[in-house]
LUMPA-898756 format. One record per residue (C-alpha): x negated, y, z negated. Coordinates in pm, whole numbers, padded with zeros to 5 digits, always signed. Each point is the difference from the previous one (the first is absolute). Layout:
N
XYZ;...
This chain:
73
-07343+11505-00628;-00137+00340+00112;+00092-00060+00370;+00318-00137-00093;+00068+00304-00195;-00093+00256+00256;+00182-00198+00286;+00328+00001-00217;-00024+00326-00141;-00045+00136+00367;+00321-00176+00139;+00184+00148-00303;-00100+00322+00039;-00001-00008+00415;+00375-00108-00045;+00099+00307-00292;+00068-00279-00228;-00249+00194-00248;+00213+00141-00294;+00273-00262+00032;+00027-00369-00166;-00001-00255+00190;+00011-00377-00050;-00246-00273+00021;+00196-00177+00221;+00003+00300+00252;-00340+00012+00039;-00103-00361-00082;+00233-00248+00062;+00117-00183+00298;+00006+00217+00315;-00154+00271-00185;-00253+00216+00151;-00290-00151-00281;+00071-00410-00049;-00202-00066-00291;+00025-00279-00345;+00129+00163-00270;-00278-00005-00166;-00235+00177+00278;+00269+00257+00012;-00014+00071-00362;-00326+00102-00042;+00001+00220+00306;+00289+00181-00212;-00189+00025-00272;-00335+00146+00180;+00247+00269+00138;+00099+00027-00362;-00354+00047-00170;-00071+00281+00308;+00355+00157-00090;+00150-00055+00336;+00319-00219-00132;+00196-00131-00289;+00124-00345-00033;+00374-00058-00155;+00041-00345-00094;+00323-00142+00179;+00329-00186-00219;-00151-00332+00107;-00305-00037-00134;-00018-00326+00200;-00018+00192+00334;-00275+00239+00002;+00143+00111+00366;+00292+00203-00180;-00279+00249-00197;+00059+00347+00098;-00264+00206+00116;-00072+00369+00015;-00263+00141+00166;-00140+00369-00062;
């Protein structure tokens, strides 16, 4: 997940998206700039997490993952 991490973490801060939320389905879902499973995607939030580069918000819909917020630091 570590090159995942670093490769998303990059675009989001190469884009000033750092210190905003943002969605999963922005950054992972279709025609996004990182296409990955749900599940793939998760944990690469949570690395980011444990290394204090993001915070997940769970979404309304806990059925779609995709509508999460996420804020980067």
């Amino acid at each position: 997940m570590g090159t995942w991490a670093e490769s998303v973490y990059s675009f989001v801060c190469g884009n000033g998206m750092n210190g905003q939320v943002v969605t999963g389905f922005e950054l992972f879902g279709p025609g996004a700039p990182f296409v990955l499973p749900d599940p793939v995607w998760t944990r690469v939030i949570a690395r980011l997490e444990e290394e204090g580069k993001a915070a997940l918000f769970e979404g309304d819909d806990a059925r779609n993952p995709l509508e999460a917020g996420i804020k980067f630091n």
